[in-house]
C-alpha positions in Angstrom: 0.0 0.0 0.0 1.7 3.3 -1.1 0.2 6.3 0.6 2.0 9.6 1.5 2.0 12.2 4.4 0.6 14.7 2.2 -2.3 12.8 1.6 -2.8 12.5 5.0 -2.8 15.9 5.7 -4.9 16.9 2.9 -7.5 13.9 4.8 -6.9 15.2 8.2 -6.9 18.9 7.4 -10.3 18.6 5.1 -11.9 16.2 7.7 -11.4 18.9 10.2 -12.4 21.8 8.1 -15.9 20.0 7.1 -15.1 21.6 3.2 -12.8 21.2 0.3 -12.9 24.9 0.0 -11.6 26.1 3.8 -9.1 23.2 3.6 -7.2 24.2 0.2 -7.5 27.7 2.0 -5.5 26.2 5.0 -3.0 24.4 3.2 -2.2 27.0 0.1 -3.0 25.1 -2.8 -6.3 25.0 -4.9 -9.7 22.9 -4.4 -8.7 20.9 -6.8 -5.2 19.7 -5.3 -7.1 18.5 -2.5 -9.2 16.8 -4.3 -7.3 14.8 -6.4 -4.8 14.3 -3.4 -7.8 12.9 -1.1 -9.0 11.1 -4.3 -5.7 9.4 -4.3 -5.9 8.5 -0.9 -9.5 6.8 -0.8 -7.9 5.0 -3.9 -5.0 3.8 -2.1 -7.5 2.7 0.7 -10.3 0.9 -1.6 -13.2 2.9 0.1 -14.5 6.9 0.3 -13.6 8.5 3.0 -15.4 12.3 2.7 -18.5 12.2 0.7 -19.8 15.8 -0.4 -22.6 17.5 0.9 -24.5 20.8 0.7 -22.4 22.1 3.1 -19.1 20.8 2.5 -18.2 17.3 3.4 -18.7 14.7 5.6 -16.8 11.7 7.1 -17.6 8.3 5.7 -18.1 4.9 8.2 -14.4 4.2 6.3 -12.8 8.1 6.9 -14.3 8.1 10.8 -11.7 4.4 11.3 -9.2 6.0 9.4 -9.1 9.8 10.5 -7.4 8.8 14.5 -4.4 6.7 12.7 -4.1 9.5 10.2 -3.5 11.9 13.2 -1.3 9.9 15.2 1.0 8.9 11.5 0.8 13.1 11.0 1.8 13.7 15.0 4.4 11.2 14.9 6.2 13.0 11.5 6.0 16.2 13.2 8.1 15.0 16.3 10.3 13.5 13.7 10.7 17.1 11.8 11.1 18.5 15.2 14.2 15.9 15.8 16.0 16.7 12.7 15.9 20.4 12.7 16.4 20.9 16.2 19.9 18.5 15.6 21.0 21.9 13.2 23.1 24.3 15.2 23.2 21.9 17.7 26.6 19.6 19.1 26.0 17.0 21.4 29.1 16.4 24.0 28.4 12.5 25.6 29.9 11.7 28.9 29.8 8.6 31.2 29.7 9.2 34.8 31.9 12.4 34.7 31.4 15.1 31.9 34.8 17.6 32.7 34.8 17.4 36.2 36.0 21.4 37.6 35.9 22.3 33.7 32.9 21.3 33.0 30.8 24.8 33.9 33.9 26.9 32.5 33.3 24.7 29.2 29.8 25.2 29.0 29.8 29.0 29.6 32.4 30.0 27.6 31.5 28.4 24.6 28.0 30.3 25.2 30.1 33.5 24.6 31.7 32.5 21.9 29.4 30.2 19.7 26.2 31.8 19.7 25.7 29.5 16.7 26.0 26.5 17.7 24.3 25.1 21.2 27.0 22.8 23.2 24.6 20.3 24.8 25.5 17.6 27.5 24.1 14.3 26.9 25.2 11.7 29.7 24.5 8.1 29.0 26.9 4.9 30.8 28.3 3.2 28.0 31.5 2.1 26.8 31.4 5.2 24.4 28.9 7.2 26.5 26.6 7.0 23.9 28.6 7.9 20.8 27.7 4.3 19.2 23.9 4.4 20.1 23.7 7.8 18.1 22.5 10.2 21.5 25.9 12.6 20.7 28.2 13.8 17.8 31.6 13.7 19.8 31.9 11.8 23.4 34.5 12.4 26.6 36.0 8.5 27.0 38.6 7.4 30.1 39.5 4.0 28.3 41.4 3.8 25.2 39.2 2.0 22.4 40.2 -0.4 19.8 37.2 0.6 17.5 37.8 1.1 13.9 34.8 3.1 13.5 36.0 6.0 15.8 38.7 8.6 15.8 39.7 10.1 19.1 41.9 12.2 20.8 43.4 13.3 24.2 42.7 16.3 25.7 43.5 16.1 29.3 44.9 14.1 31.9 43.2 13.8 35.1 44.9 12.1 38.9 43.5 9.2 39.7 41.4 9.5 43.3 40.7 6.5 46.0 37.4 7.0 47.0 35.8 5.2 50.5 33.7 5.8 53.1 34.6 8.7 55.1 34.2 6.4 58.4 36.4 4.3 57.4 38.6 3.3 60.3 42.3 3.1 59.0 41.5 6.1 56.1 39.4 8.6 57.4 42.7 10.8 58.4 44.7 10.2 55.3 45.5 13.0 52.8 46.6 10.2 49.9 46.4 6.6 49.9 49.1 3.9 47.6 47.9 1.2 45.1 49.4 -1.5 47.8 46.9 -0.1 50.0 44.1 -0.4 47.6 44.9 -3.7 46.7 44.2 -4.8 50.0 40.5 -4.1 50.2 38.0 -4.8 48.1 37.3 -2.4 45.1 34.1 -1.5 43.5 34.2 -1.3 39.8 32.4 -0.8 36.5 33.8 -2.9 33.9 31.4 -1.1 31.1 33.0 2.4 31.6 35.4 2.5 34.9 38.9 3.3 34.5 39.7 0.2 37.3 40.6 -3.1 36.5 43.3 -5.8 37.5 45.6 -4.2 34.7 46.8 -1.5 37.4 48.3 -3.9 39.4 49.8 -5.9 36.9 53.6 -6.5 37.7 53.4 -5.1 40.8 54.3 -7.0 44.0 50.9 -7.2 45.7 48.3 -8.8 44.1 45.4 -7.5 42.6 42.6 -6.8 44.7 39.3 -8.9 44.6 36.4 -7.1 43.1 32.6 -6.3 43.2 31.0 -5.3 39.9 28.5 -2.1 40.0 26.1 -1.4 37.4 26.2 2.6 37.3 27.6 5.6 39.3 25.0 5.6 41.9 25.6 2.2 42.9 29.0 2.9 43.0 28.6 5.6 45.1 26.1 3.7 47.7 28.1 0.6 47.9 31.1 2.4 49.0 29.0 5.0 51.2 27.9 1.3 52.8 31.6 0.3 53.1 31.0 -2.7 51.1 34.7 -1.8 49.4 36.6 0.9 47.9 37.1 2.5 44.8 39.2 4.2 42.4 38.4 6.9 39.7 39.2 9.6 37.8 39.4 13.3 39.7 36.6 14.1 37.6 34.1 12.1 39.3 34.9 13.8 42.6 33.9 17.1 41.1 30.7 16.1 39.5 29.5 13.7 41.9 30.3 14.4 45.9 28.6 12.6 48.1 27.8 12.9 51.7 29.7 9.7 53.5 32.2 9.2 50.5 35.1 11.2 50.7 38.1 11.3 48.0 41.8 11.6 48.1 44.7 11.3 46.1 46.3 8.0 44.9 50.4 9.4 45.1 51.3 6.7 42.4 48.2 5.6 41.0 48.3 6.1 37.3 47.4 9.1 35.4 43.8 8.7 33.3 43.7 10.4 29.8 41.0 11.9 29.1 39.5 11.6 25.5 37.6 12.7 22.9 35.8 10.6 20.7 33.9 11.0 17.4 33.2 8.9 14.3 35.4 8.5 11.7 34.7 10.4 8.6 32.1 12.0 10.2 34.0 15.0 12.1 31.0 17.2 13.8 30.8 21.1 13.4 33.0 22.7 15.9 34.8 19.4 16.7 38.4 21.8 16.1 36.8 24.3 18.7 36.2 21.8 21.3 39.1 19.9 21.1 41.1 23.4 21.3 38.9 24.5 24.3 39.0 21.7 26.1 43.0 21.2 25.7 43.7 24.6 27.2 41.6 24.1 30.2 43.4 21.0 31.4 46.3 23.0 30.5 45.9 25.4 32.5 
């Protein structure tokens, strides 16, 4: 069956109207557009759907079934315009967990000044390329280096690595930084979809590498180790964006610097990717 949104609004918009006449007023074209459009419709269908009257026109049984789909088809094409334009002037920046961290607000109002043009927007979503693959952003901030062929990236920043616990805890509540060895000897909360912690930082070190409890998403993160259920370790970023009251954070002195990356897709570079990526750089620089 080959029908088009224009015969549907033609339909809709003379069903509405109750004439021919109003609705070719409403729409800008002739009386007889609509009628041969809405004729082409009813033949599409295999049934009338207006008959004319004195008056105008009138639903048939056939147009009264039809005319509720034919609004919800029309509605739904609208929010689908509405999608595509709004994505003009428009760059979506993904994060998972932790946008910038400190930078973050700087980012955000300073490109304001400077890009009235184009709208920097801040979508988060917790996957491995905080949404970049499932098509929610144009460019995406990443903490683990990807092997994808379908992505260029790069580095922008590096951020120090933090311990977080629970700010009761016992032997660390007075410490101002913390070692890996220590880490290793508690049990460590991770994310193994987007966390920057894994057995790998521990590799060929003397102690070995900790044993570890899987969480699905920064808040359980957060409320496992507000619960001391284990520790955790994560990029200074995450401290900024996401205090909480019983978790406190503090420097790891030889825990591993994080890089901080941008990610887009390759051969599609977004409008003001160069922009971003210079903006960005200078605020970790400085």
């Amino acid at each position: 069956m080959d029908w088009s949104l224009r015969e549907l609004r033609f339909f809709v918009t003379a069903a509405d109207a109750g004439s021919f006449t109003d609705a070719a007023a409403q729409l800008f074209v002739s009386q007889a557009a609509v009628s041969r459009t809405i004729a082409a419709l009813e033949k599409t269908v295999g049934n009338r759907l207006l008959r004319r009257v004195p008056r105008g026109c009138e639903l048939t049984s056939t147009g009264q079934q039809l005319l509720p789909h034919a609004r919800r088809v029309l509605a739904e094409a609208d929010k689908f315009t509405e999608f595509v334009t709004s994505r003009h002037g428009v760059l979506r920046l993904g994060y998972a967990w932790a946008a910038l961290g400190r930078h973050t607000a700087r980012l955000q109002r300073e490109w304001a000044v400077h890009h009235d043009s184009l709208e920097l927007e801040l979508v988060r979503h917790d996957s491995p390329t905080a949404g970049l693959s499932e098509g929610l952003c144009d460019v995406a901030i990443v903490r683990r280096p990807g092997d994808d062929k379908r992505f260029d990236s790069v580095v922008v920043g590096l951020e120090r690595r933090l311990a977080a616990f629970a700010s009761d805890d016992p032997q660390w509540s007075r410490r101002r930084q913390l070692s890996m060895a220590e880490i290793a000897e508690r049990t460590v909360i991770i994310d193994p979809r987007v966390g920057t912690t894994s057995s790998r930082l521990w590799s060929g070190a003397e102690h070995q590498p900790p044993r570890f409890i899987e969480s699905t998403n920064i808040d359980s993160w957060l409320d496992a180790i507000a619960a001391g259920r284990g520790v955790g370790t994560t990029a200074e970023a995450t401290a900024h964006h996401h205090p909480r009251p019983g978790v406190t954070y503090r420097p790891i002195k030889d825990g591993p610097r994080i890089a901080v990356r941008l990610v887009w897709r390759h051969h599609d570079r977004p409008e003001g990717l160069d922009d971003l990526v210079d903006a960005i750089t200078r605020l970790y620089a400085s």
